[in-house]
Structures are given as C-alpha cells and as structure tokens.
C-alpha positions in Angstrom: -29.0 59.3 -2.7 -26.7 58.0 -5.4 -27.3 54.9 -7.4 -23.7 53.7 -6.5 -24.6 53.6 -2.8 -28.0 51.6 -3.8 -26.5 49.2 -6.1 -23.8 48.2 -3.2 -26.3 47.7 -0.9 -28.2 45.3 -2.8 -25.4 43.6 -4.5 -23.7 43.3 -0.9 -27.5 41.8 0.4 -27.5 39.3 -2.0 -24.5 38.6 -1.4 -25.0 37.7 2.0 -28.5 35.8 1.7 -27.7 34.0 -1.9 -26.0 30.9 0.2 -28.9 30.7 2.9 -31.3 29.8 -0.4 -29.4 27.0 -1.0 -29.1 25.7 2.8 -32.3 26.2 3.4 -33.3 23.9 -0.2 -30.2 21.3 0.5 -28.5 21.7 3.5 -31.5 18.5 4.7 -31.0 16.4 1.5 -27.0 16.7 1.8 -26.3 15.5 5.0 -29.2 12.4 4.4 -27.4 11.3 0.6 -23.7 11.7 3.5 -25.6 9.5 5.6 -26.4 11.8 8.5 -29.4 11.2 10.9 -32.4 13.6 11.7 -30.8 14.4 14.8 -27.2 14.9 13.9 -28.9 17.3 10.6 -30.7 19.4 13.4 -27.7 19.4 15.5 -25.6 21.1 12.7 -28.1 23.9 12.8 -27.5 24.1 16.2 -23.5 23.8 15.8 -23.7 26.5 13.6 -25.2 29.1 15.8 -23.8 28.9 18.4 -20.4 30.6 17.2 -22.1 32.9 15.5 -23.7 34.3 18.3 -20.2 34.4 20.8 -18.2 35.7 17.7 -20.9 38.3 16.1 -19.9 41.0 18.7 -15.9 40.6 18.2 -17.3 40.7 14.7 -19.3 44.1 14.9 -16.1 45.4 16.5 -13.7 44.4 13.8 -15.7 45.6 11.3 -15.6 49.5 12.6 -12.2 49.2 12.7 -11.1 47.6 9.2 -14.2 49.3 7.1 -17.3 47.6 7.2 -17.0 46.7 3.3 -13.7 45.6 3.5 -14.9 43.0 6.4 -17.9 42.0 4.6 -16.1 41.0 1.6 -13.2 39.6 3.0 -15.7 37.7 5.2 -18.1 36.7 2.8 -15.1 35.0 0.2 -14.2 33.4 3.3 -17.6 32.2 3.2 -18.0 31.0 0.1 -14.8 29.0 0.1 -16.5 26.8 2.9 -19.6 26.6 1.1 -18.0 25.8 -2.1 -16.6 22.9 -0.1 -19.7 21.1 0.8 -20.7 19.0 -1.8 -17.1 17.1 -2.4 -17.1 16.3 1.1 -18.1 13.0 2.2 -18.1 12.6 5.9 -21.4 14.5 7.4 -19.3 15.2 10.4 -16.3 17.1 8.3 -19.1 18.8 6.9 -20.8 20.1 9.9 -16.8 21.0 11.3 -16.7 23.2 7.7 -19.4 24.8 9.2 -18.6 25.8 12.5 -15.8 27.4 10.3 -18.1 29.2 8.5 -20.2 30.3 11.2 -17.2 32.6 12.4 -16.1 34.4 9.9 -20.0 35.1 9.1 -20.1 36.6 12.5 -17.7 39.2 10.8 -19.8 39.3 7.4 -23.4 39.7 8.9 -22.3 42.7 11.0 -20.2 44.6 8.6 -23.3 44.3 6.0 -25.2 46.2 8.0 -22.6 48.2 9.3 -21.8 49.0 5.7 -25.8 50.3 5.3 -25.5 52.8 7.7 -22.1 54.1 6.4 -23.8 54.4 3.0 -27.3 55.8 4.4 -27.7 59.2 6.4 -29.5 58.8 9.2 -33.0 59.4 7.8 -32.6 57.1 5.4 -31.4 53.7 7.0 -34.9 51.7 7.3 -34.6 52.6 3.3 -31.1 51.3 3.2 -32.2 48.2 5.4 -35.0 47.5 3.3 -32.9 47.3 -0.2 -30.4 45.2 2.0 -33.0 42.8 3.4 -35.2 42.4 0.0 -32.3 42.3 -2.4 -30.9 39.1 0.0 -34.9 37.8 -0.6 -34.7 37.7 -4.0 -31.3 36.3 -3.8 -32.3 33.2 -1.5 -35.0 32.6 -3.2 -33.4 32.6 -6.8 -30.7 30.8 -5.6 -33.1 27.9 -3.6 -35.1 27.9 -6.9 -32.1 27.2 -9.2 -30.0 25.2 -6.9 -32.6 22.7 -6.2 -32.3 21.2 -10.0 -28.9 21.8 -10.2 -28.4 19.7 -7.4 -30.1 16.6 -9.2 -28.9 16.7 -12.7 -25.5 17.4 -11.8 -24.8 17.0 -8.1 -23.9 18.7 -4.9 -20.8 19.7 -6.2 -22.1 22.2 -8.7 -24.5 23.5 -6.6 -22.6 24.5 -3.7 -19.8 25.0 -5.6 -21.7 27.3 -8.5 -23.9 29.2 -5.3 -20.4 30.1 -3.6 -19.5 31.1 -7.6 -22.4 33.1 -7.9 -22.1 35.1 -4.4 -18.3 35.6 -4.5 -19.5 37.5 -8.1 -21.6 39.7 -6.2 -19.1 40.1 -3.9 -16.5 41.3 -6.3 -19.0 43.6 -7.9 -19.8 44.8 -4.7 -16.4 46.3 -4.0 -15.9 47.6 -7.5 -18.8 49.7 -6.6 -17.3 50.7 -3.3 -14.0 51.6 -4.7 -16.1 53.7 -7.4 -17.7 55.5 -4.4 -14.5 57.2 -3.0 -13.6 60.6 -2.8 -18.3 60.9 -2.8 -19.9 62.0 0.5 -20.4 59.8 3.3 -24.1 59.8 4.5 -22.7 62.1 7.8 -21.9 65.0 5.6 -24.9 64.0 2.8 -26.8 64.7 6.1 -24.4 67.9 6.9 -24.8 69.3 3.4 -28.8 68.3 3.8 -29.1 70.8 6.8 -27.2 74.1 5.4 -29.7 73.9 2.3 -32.7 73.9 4.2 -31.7 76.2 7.0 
C-alpha cells in the first residue's frame, strides 16, 4: 500500500471529524451565551439530522459520479465556511438555519470520505483503510475539542469556530495535494489485479 494513499486517508478523516470536536465542546455553550433554551439547543441537533439523512443518499450518488475526493473537498470547504460562521452570528435561530445548511452539503462530504477509502483501498484492505479514516478523525475531534475549548474563553467564539474551520480547510487542501500527487499510481482494482498475477 503506498504512503500517499495513507496519508490521504487520514488527512481527509480528520478533516471530516476535526469540526465535530468543537460541536461536541461548544456547540451547548454557544447557543446558551446567544440566549438559546435547552430545548431549542436539543432541537438544533435534531434540525441538523434530519437533512442529513434525506440528502446523504443523493449525496453517495453525486459522489460516484464527480470523484469521491473531489466531493469530499468541495463539500467539506463548503463546510467550513458555515462553521467558520458561527461564532459572529448572534441570533441562535440564524445559527441553527446555518446549520441546516451545513447538514446538506455534509451529506455530500460524509459519503464521498468513505467513498474515497475504498477507491484508495483494494478490497482486502478496506477495514484497514476504515480504521486510519475513523482514528485519524478521533484524534482530530479530540485535539480540536481539547484546544477549542480555551480558545473559546480567552478569545471568543469567533476564533474558535473560525480557527477550527481554518484548521480543517488546511487538511483539506493538503488532502488533495496528496490526491493530485497520486495520479497516473494504481487504483486499489488493479493493486488487487496486479496482487493476483504474482501469486498465481
């Protein structure tokens, strides 16, 4: 297996989970300073997943057509843009809008990132693939929850949403550089093709 193909798979799942660190830390303490209730804070949760599950099959789709990088990264900017967006935004209920927003172009992003894994991994190899997708995205949330969490207080939910979305849309970028690198290599079908002459 390359290292390309390895490094874009974690840079694209930490990517991915890097924001859902800081939601999980702030998205609570946001809405409360913007005046929300307990109930209109759960509802957002809510708000947001329900898109993403109507939209993550159209998503899936779009993404085997266009590339699944391509609709990852184009997705994920998308993304970041709304989460950037967060902490200058006063109104609770603008906010929670934002993120109906963001909840459909994420049901392009999700799928494509795991579309992308098994484009990069043969066959035999994808719970591997999934695995440095899934724990790279760990590390990310958790690093990114860690950090945002003081952030947030000495400077403000500005800088942390805004320096998160910074900090993914980096990834991001990286991401493709990698994938762009990658061309003209062999896709995991004929790594798998290749794979079979030698040991037949």
């Amino acid at each position: 297996m390359p290292v390309s193909g390895i490094v874009l798979v974690a840079l694209l799942g930490a990517a991915m989970q890097l924001p859902y660190g800081l939601y999980d830390a702030l998205w609570s303490r946001l809405l409360t300073d913007r005046g929300a209730s307990a109930l209109l804070i759960g509802l957002s949760l809510t708000v947001f997943g329900v898109p993403f599950i109507l939209l993550a099959p159209i998503g899936g789709r779009l993404a085997e057509r266009r590339g699944p990088l391509i609709a990852a990264a184009i997705g994920l900017v998308l993304s970041d843009c709304f989460m950037a967006s967060y902490g200058f935004v006063r109104s609770p209920e603008v906010i929670i809008a934002l993120g109906v927003g963001e909840a459909c172009v994420a049901a392009v992003a999700t799928p494509a990132g795991f579309a992308a894994v098994n484009r990069v991994f043969p066959d035999q190899r994808i719970a591997t693939g999934q695995g440095i997708y899934g724990g790279s995205g760990t590390i990310a949330a958790g690093t990114s929850a860690m950090v945002g969490a003081p952030v947030f207080a000495a400077l403000g939910a500005g800088a942390a949403f805004a320096g998160g979305a910074t900090a993914s849309a980096a990834l991001v970028v990286v991401a493709v550089l990698v994938g762009l690198s990658r061309r003209g290599q062999p896709s995991a079908e004929q790594q798998v093709s290749t794979m079979s002459r030698v040991t037949t």
